[in-house]
Backbone as JSON, one array per atom type, in Angstrom:
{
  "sequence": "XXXXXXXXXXXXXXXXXXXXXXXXXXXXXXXXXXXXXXXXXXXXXXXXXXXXXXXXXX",
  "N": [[-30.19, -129.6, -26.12], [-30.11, -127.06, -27.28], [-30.29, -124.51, -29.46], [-31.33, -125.72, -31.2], [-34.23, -124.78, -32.31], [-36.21, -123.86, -35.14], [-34.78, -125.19, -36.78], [-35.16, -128.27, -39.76], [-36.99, -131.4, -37.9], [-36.19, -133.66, -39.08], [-33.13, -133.76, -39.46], [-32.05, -132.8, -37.47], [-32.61, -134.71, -35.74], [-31.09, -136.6, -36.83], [-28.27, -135.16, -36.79], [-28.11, -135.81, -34.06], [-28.59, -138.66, -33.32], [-26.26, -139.69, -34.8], [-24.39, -138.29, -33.03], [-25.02, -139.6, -30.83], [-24.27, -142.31, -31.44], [-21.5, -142.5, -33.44], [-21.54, -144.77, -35.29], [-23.88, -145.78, -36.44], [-26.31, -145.86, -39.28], [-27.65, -143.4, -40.63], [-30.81, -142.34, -42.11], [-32.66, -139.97, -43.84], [-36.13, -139.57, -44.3], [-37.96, -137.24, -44.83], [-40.85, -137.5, -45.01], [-44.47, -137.03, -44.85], [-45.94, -139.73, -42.36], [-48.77, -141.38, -43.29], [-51.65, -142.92, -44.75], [-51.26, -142.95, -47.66], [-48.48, -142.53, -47.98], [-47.35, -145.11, -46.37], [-46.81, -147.76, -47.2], [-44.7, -146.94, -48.78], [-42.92, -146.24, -46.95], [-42.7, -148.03, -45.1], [-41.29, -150.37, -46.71], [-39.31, -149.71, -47.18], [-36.99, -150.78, -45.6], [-36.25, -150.06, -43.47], [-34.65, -150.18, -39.78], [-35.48, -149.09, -37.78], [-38.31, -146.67, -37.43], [-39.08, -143.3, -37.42], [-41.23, -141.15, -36.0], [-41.84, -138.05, -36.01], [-43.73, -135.93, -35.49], [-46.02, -132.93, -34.76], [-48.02, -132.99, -32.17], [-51.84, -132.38, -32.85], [-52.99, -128.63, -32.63], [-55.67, -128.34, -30.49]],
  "CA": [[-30.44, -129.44, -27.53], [-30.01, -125.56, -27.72], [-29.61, -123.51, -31.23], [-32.13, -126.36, -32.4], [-34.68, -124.14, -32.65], [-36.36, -124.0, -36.64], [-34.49, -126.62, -37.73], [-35.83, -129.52, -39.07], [-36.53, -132.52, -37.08], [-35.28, -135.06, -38.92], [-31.88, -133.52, -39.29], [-31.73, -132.65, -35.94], [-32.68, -135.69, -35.17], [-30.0, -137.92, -37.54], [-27.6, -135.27, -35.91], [-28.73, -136.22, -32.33], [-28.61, -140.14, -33.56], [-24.94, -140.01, -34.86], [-23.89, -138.11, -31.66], [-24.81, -140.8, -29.63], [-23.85, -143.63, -32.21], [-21.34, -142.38, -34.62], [-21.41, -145.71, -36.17], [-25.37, -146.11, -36.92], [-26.23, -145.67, -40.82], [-29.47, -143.0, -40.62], [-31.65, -142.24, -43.66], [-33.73, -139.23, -43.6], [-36.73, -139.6, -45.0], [-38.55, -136.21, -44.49], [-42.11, -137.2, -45.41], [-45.58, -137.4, -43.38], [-46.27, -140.71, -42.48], [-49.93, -141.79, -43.56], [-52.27, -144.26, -45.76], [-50.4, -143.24, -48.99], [-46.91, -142.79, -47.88], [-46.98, -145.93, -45.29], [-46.15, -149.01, -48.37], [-42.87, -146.78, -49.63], [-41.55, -145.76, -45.86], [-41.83, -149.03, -44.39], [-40.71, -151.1, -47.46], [-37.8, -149.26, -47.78], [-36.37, -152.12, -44.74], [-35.47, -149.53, -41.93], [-34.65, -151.15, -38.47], [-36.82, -148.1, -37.09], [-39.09, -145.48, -38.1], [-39.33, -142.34, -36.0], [-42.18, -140.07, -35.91], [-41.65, -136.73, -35.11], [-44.76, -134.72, -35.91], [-46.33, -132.15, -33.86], [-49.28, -133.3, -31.89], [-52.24, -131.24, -33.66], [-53.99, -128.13, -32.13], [-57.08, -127.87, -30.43]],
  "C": [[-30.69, -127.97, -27.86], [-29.53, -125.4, -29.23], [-30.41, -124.99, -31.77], [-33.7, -125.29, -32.72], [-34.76, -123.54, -34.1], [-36.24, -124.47, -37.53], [-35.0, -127.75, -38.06], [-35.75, -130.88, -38.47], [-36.16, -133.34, -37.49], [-34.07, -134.73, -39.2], [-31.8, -133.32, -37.82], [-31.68, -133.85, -35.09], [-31.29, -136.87, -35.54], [-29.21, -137.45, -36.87], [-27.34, -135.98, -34.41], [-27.92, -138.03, -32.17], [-27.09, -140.33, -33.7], [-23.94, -139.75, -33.58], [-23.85, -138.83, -31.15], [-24.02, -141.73, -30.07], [-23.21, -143.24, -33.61], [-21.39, -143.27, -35.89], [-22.8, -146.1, -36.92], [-25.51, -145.37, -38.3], [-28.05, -145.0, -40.67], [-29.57, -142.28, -42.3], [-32.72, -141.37, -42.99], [-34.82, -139.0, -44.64], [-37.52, -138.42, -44.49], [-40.27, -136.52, -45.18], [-43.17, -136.94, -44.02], [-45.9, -138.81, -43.43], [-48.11, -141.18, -42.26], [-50.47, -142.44, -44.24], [-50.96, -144.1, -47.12], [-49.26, -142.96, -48.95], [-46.2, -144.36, -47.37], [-46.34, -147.19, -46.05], [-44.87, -147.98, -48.04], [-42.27, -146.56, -48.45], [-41.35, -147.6, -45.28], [-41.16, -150.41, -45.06], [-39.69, -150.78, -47.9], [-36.49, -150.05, -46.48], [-35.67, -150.81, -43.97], [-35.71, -150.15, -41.05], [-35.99, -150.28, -37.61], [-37.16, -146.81, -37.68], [-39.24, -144.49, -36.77], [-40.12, -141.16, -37.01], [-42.0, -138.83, -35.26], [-42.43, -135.38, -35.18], [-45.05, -134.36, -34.61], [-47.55, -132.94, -33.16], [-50.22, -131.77, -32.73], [-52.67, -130.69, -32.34], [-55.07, -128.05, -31.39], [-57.66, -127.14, -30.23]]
}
C-alpha cells in the first residue's frame, strides 16, 4: 500500500476493497462513529461497517 500516505482512509480503503472485489458496491461514509452518529451509520443497512480511526495518544 505505498503512495498511500495522507490520503484518506476511507478512500483508500474503498480503493483497496474494489481491488480485491471489483464487483462489491462500497459507500463511503467519512464520519466518526459515536453516540450521535451510531442511529444514521448503522440504519443506513450496510453489510459491514469499518472503523478506521487512529488509536488515541497517550
Amino acid at each position: 500500500m505505498d503512495g498511500q500516505s495522507g490520503r484518506q482512509k476511507t478512500e483508500a480503503m474503498a480503493e483497496r476493497a474494489l481491488a480485491i472485489h471489483p464487483g462489491c458496491d462500497v459507500r463511503i461514509m467519512p464520519k466518526f462513529f459515536n453516540e450521535s452518529s451510531a442511529t444514521e451509520i448503522l440504519e443506513a443497512g450496510f453489510d459491514a461497517v469499518i472503523d478506521a480511526s487512529d488509536p488515541g495518544v497517550s
